[in-house]
Each structure stands twice: as structure tokens, then as C-alpha cells.
N, C-alpha and C positions, 0 to 999 in steps of 0.2 A: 200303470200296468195293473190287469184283475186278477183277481185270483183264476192261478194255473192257466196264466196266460201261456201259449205257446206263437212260437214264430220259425218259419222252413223247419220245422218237423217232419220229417222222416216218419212213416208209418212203422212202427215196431211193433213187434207182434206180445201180448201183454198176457198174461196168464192171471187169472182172479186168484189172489194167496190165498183166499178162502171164505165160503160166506157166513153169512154173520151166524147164523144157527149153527153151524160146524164151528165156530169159534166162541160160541156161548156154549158149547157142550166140553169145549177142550182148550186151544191154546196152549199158552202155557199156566193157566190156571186148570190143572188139572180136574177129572171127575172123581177125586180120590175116596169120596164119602161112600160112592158108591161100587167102586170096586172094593173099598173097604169091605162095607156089607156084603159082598158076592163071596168073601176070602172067609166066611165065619156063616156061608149058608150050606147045606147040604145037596151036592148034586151027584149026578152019573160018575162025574168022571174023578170028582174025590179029593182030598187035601190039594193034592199037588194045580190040579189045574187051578184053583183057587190060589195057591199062591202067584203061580205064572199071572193071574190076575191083577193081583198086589204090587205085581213087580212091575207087569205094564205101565201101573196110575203112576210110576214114581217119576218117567221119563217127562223132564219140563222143556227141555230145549236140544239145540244142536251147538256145537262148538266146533270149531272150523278155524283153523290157525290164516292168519291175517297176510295174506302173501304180499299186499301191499307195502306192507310198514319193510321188508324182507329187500324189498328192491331200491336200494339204493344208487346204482350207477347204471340208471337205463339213459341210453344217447338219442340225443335231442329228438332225432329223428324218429324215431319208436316211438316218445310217450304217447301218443294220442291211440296208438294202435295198442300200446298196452293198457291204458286208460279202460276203452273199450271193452278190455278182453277181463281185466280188473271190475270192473262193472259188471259182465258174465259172472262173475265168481260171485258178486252179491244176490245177482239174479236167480240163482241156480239156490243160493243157502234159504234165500224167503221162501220158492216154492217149495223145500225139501222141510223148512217149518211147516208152508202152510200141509202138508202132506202127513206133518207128527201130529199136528192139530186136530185132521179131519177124520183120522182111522183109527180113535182110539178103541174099536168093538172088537178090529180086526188084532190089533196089539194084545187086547186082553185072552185070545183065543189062540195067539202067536206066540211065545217067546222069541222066535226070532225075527220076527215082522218088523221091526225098525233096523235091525241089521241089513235083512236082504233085500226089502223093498223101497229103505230110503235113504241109511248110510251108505250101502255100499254102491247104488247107483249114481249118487251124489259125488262118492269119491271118483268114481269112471268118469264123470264130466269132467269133475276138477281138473281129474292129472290130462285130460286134452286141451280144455283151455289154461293150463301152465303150461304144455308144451306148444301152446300158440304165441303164449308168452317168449317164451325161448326163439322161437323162429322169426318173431318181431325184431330180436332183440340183436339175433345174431345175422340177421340177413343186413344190418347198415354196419357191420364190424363190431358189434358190441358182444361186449363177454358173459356169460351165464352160467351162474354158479347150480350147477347141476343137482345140488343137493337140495333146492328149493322145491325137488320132482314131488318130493317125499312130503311136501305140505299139501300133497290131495290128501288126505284121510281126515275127517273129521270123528268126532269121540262125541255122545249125549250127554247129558250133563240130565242129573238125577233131582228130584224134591227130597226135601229130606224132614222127618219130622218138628214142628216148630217148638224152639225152645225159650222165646222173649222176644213175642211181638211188640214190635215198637217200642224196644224197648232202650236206652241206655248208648251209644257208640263207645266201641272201645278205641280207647286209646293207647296210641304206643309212639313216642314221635312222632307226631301228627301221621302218621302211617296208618290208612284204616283197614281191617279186616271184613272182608265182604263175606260175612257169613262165617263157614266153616272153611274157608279156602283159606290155602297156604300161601304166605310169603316167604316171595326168597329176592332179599335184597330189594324190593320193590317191582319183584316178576308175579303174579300167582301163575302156578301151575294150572294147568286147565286138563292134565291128565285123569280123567273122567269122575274127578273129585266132586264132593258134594256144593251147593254154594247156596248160601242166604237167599240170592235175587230166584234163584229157580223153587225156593221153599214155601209152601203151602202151610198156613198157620192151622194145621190139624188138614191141612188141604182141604177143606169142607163146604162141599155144595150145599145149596139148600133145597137140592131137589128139583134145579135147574129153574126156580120158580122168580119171576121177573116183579121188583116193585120201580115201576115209572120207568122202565126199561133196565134200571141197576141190577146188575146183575150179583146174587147173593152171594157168591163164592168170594173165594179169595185171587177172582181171575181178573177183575176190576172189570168194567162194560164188556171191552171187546176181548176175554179171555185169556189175555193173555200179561196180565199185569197193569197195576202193580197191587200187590199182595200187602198184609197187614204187617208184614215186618221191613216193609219198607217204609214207613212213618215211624214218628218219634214225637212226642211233647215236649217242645225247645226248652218247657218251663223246667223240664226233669233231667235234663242234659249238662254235665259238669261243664264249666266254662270251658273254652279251647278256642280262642281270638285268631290262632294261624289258618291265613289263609293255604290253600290248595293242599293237594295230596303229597306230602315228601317234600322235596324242593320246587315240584310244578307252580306256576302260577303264584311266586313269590311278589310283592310290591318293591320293582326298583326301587322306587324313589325311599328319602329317608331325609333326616335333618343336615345333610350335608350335601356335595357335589350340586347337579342341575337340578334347582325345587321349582323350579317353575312347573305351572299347569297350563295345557289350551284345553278349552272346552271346548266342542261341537253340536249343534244343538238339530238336529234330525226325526226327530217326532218318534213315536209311538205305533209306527203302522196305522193307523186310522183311516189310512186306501186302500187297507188288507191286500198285499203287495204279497202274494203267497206261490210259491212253488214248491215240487218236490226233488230240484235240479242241485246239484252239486256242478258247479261250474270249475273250481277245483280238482274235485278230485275226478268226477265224470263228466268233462266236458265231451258236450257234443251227442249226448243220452239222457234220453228222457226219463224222465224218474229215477235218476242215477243215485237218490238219496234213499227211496223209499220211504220216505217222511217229510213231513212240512214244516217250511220254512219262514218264517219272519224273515224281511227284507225293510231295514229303511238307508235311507243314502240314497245310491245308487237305483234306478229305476227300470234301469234294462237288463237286469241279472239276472238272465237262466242260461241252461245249458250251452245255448248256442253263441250265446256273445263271445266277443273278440274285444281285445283288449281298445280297438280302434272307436266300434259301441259301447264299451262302457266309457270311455273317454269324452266321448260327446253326449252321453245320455242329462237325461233330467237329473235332481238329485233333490230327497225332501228335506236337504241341510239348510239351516238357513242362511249361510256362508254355501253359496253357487260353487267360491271356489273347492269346496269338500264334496267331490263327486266317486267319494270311497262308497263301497258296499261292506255293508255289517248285516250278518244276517245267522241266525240260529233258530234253533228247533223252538214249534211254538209248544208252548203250554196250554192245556185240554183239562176241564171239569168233567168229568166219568158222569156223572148223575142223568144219563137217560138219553142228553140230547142230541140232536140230531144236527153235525155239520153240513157246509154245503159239500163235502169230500167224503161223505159217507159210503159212493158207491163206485171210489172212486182210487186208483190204486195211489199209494203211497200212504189214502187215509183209511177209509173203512176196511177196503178190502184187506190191506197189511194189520188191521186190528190197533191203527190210530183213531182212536173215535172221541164224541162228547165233543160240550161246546171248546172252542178256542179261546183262548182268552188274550184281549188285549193288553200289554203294561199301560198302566196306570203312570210309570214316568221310568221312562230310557237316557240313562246317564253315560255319555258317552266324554271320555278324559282321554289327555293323552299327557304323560309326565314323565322327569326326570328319572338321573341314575345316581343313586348318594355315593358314585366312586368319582365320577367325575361329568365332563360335559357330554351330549349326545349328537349325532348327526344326523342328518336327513334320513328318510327312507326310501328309497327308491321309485318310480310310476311303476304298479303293477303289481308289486311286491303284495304276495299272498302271505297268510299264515291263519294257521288250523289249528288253534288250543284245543285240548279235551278230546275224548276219546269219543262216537255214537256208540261208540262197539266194545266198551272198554268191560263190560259184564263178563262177556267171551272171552276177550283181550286178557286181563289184567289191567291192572291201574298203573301201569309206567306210564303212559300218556294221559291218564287222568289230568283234570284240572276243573272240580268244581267244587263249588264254592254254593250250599244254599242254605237262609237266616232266616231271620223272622225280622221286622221295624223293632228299633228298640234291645235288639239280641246283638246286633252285629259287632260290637267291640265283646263280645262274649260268648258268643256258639257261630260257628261255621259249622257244616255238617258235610259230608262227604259221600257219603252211601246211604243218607235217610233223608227223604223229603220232610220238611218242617211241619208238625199243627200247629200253628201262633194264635197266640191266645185271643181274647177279644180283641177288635178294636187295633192288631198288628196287622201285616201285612207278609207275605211272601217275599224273597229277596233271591235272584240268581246275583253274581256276582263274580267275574273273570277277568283276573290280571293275564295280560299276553307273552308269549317270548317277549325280550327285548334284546336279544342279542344278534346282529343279522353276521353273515359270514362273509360280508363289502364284496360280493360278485353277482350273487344271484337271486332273481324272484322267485325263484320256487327251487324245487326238489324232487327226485324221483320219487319219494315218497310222502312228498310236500310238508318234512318235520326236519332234513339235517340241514337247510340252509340258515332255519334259525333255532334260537337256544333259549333256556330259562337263565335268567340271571341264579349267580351262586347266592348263596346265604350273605358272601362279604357287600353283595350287587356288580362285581366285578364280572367279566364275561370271557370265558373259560378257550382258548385254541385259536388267538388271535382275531377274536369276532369283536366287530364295533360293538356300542350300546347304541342303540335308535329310543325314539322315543315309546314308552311302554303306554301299550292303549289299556285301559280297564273301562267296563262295559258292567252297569249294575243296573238292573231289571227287576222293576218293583210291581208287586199282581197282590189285587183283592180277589182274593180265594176265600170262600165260605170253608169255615176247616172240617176237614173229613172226621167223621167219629171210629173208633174200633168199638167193635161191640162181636164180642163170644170168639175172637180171634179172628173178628172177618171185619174189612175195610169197607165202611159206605160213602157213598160219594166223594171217592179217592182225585185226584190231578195228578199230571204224570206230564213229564216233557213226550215227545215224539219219539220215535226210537228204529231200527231196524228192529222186525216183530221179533228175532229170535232172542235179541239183547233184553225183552221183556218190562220195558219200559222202569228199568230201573234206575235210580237218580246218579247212579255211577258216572251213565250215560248222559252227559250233558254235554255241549260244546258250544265253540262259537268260532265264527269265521270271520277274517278281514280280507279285502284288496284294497291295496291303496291308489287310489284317482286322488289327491290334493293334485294343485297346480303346484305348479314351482314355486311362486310367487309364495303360496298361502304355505306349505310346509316350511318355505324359509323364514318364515314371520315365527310360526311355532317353533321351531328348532332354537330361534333367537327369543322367545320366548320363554323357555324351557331352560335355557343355558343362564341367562339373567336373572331366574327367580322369581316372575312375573305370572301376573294370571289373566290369561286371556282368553279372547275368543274370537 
């Protein structure tokens, strides 16, 4: 398969989230430097419009409460017609980005120009496709909790001035704080609070003035992240070896119960195997991710497949019988270049830009539970670690994990992409649920069918242990410099534009295709203490 291969596509009507000159002026890398200057020059109309100036540059994103994660008991018959309608609600949040992006003259001239020309239109969609939602749900007998009405209103989400770029993560029980956002129990509030990933390190243009296409701000290429206080110098980072955020993305295995390991060995994409299809969570829509995807395994994975084609597809395992897909957001060098998805939606046009980068070596594991032994997982069986959206979101579904070569028994980072020193390397890194709940492949929400393991690795409401996959992802990235509080030749995962491409937002995805044959080798595998492949 080629990149942004498609097949029985449906013509869907596509809206450009916004061009590249509108997104090199704004984004969510704001023009702050120069509304700065406008707030301290003298004109007609006097202090006050000047600060309404001030106030416009601050606005970095939109936040929009996740109605997906909210739907837990939609019947069988619905999903796909709420899938659909769920995918609208993404559709509708990028254009209402690319719209904060593109007006920032009109904003500076407004105070209330992002209220009335883009939150509050935005929310009149919403509350129609959740009430399409409702009619989905309730036309096959299903129940709907009517107070999900009230998740049409989205809230902006502000810059706020930078106080330690790149600097330090804090720690608190591996709990990380993104910025200035509040935790509560491992929720952040998203009530129109400040937050790190929307913050501009002095917010400062350089005058919109372009070296090798980099753009000089703190908006990374395509405007809209990622900013200077999203890196960190791994060398200057107190050790913290726990992997994932809170309990997410804990490592089953341990010195006891099933130590066995299978390996799979699937290549590196090297047939750049790319789409922008969430076959998960929007099957059946095209660009249902609005970001691109690394694919290896599996060969026929985009939107449109059926569980029948993925079953019979190619797979680049080297074991035929592992015709599972793995597949997550690729990683991009900002430094100027020009992808082949440049003008193309999910990439340029959502402000995923810069070259793509291949991993250098894709580790893909599947291992024990230190409680006890593990069982099979089921044909088909989906699951979605980490959050794209989790900026927005909060970090309850977070799950990332990113190091440097050489760091990883000592810095996991959470909410900072790494600079690794010489001669390191970049490191993603994702332990999976492992705890399936012995009925189902998916979920209305595609997260309560499966669980993280607890701290003890036992698995909490009845749920088996399966075997836990972890997926480590190793990239030679040239390291980005900060210089005067502005990030040059930054890397960033992919992102939905409004999440702003910060490293919160990482994820990764499984289905499982094993044969029967091959997952009962692994399982026996697994339970014996053995290492295969």
C-alpha cells in the first residue's frame, strides 16, 4: 500500500483547515510580539483598544470536551452511525481551529470575535450532531444520557507568559503537570485555564521572517506548535525511570508469574505505508484521524477495511502468521521541509508539516503478567493507548513514555520531547492495557473493554491478563537548539492541529490478526518463560 492510498472512497467534501501563510502568521503559535508592540504604540482609539489587542494574541487553541470517551453503552447497531457523527465533531473542532488561526487582525480589532464568530457557531453544530448522536442511539432501543447535550460548548484556552522554557519536569508521583493546569485526581480541568502546551515562550515572532522555510517563532513550521517549552535537555532532567503517566502504561511483566517474551519482528515502514484513517475509532471516513499514520504489520489498514480484509491482507511481519496492525502518529523534523502531504489534508493543510521521519528500529514485544499466567486475545481485538487529544483532554488517558538511548533506565518524560545529547537517539516507548474484560473487541468508546494493569500487575473487575504488547521506537533526530526562548528545528509527533502538537499527545494503536496457531505458541510462550519469536 502507498502513501494515502485510498480504496471505495466515498467523495467527502473537505475544507482546507488553513493555508500555509495563514498558519505561519498564527496557529497556535501566536503573533504576540506584535500585538505586543501595538499594546504600547499610540493610536486613535487609545489604551483600551490596545489592550483588546493584547488580549486577542493570548487566545492559542480551542478545547472542546471529548464526547467520545462520554459514550460508553452505544448498541451494536448505532456504532458506526455514531462513529460518523463523532468524526463530525472532529471535523467541525479543526475547521473552528483552522478559523482562530486565520483571523487573528479581525480578533485583535474584536474582543468578541472568537466568541461570536467561532465558539459559539461551533457550539450550534455541536449540540446538532450530539443530538444526531442521541437519534442514532435511541432509534435501535438504546438509552441516552441526556446530559451529554450540554458537551456542545467548547471554552479557548489562553498563552500565557513563559516562565522555564525547556526547562526541568516536575515531578510528583510520576503525575506530570502540563504547565499551569490543574490536577484533580489525575483529571486537568480544562475550565478556560491557562496551560503550558498553548504557552509562547515570550510568544515571540521574528517578524514573520522565514530562515530555510523555519519559521522563527515559537509556532514551530506549520504555526502551530511545538513551542520552546516543549523540549527539555534529558541531560538536565532528575532521574524518574517510571514508565507512563500515574498508573497508565505500567510494565506487566516482573520477576515473577508469566516472564516469557514473543517477539515480532515487522519492519520500520520502509514502504511508507501512511494514512490519515483511524480505522478504530472512524471507520468508514476519510481522514477520520486528521494526522498521519505509520502502518507496519498489517497492509490493508485504512478506514475502509473490514475485519474479513484485514484478515487476509499482506503483513510486513516476518512471521505471515502476525497479520496484526500497529500503527501511530509519525514523527516530523520542522526544519523547512517539504513532505509529500504538504498540501494535503491531515498534513500541511492541518499544520502537520516537515520531513517525516523513519524509525531507525521498531521493537515490537508481547510479555507476561508477574501475578500470574496470561490467555490468548482474541481475532480483532482492538486497543488505543494514549490519548491524540489528551492537551485538551487531560492526561487520564495519557500513556507516553519519551527518552533519549542511554537515558531510559533514568528519564521517561511525559509532557517534553527529549534533546539527547550527541551521538543518542530519540526513544518513543508504549506499554499497552493488558487487561481484556473475556467478551469483547472493542468498546463504545474503544478504552472500557480493556484496563491497565494495577501497580500489584493484577487486573482490577474481573478482567483476564492477556499478553501485554510494548512497542519502542527509536529515531535519529538532529537535536533542536533553543535559542532567545525560541525553538529551531523543533520534531513533534502528528497531532489533531488544536492539541498543538504537543508530546502529551502521543498514542498508539493495535488489532490483533495473529492466527490461532501463532497466538497459541505466544501465550504458551509467555506462560513458560521462554523467549520467542
Amino acid at each position: 500500500m502507498g502513501r494515502n492510498t485510498r480504496k471505495r472512497r466515498s467523495s467527502m467534501a473537505t475544507k482546507a483547515i488553513a493555508a500555509s501563510a495563514a498558519l505561519a502568521l498564527g496557529g497556535g503559535g501566536l503573533i504576540w510580539a506584535n500585538f505586543y508592540a501595538s499594546a504600547h504604540e499610540s493610536n486613535n482609539n487609545g489604551w483600551q483598544q490596545n489592550q483588546t489587542k493584547a488580549a486577542a494574541a493570548q487566545v492559542a487553541t480551542i478545547s472542546c470536551p471529548d464526547v467520545g470517551q462520554k459514550l460508553t453503552n452505544v448498541p451494536q447497531q448505532a456504532r458506526n452511525g455514531v462513529a460518523a457523527e463523532l468524526a463530525n465533531l472532529d471535523k467541525q473542532i479543526t475547521e473552528a481551529y483552522a478559523r482562530l488561526a486565520s483571523t487573528r487582525q479581525a480578533q485583535a480589532q474584536d474582543a468578541s470575535f472568537v466568541q461570536n464568530a467561532i465558539v459559539g457557531p461551533l457550539k450550534e453544530k455541536r449540540a446538532a450532531t450530539i443530538d444526531r448522536i442521541r437519534i442514532d442511539i435511541q432509534r435501535v432501543g438504546g438509552q441516552f444520557d441526556n446530559s451529554l447535550s450540554q458537551l456542545s460548548a467548547c471554552t479557548t484556552q489562553n498563552a500565557a507568559p513563559q516562565t522555564n522554557a525547556g526547562g526541568g519536569q516536575q515531578q510528583n508521583g510520576g503525575q506530570q503537570n502540563n504547565g499551569g493546569q490543574q490536577q484533580n485526581g489525575g483529571q486537568q480541568q480544562n475550565g478556560g485555564q491557562q496551560n503550558n502546551g498553548g504557552q509562547q515562550n515570550g510568544g515571540q515572532q521574528n517578524g514573520g521572517q522565514q530562515n530555510g522555510g523555519q519559521q522563527q517563532g515559537n509556532g514551530g513550521q506549520g504555526g502551530n506548535g511545538p513551542v520552546a517549552s516543549d523540549f527539555v535537555d534529558i541531560t538536565k532532567v532528575q532521574g524518574n525511570a517510571q514508565l507512563g503517566v500515574g498508573q497508565n502504561g505500567l510494565p506487566a511483566n516482573g520477576n515473577s508469574g508469566s516472564r516469557g517474551v514473543f517477539i515480532t519482528k515487522c519492519g520500520t515502514n520502509g514502504n511508507k505505508n501512511h494514512n490519515t484513517d483511524n480505522v478504530i475509532v472512524a471507520p468508514g471516513v476519510a481522514n477520520g484521524a486528521h494526522h498521519l499514520h505509520d502502518y507496519v504489520g498489517n497492509q490493508s489498514n485504512d478506514a475502509f477495511a473490514s475485519d474479513q480484509e484485514l484478515a487476509a491482507a499482506q503483513s510486513t511481519c516476518q512471521n505471515q502468521g502476525d497479520k496484526s496492525s500497529y500503527f501511530w502518529p509519525v514523527l516530523r523534523l520542522q526544519n523547512g521541509t517539504q513532505d509529500f502531504d504538504q498540501n494535503k489534508d491531515g498534513g500541511g493543510k492541518e499544520g502537520n508539516v516537515g520531513k517525516i521521519l523513519q524509525a531507525s528500529q521498531a521493537q515490537i514485544k508481547f510479555v507476561g503478567n508477574k501475578r500470574g499466567n496470561v490467555v490468548a486475545m482474541p481475532t480483532a481485538l482492538r486497543i488505543i493507548t494514549g490519548d491524540a487529544k489528551a492537551f485538551v483532554n487531560g492526561n487520564a488517558n495519557a500513556n507516553v513514555n519519551w527518552s533519549c538511548t542511554g537515558f531510559e533506565n533514568k528519564v521517561q518524560l511525559h509532557d517534553k520531547y527529549p534533546i539527547c545529547p550527541q551521538g543518542s537517539q530519540v526513544v518513543r516507548t508504549t506499554n499497552f492495557q493488558s487487561c481484556w474484560d473475556g467478551k469483547n473487541i472493542d468498546s463504545a468508546n474503544h478504552r472500557t473493554h480493556v484496563a491497565f494493569v494495577q501497580g500489584d500487575g493484577s487486573c482490577a473487575n474481573g478482567f483476564k491478563a492477556i499478553p501485554q504488547l510494548q512497542v519502542r521506537l527509536v529515531y535519529n533526530v538532529p537535536a533542536p537548539k533553543l535559542q532567545n526562548g525560541k525553538v529551531i528545528n523543533p520534531y513533534a509527533v502528528d497531532t489533531f492541529p488544536e492539541n498543538l502538537h504537543k508530546p502529551i499527545t502521543d498514542h498508539n494503536d493495535f488489532i490483533n490478526f495473529f492466527s490461532t496457531n501463532l497466538m497459541n505458541k505466544m501465550v504458551n510462550c509467555i506462560n513458560t518463560g521462554k523467549r520467542c519469536q
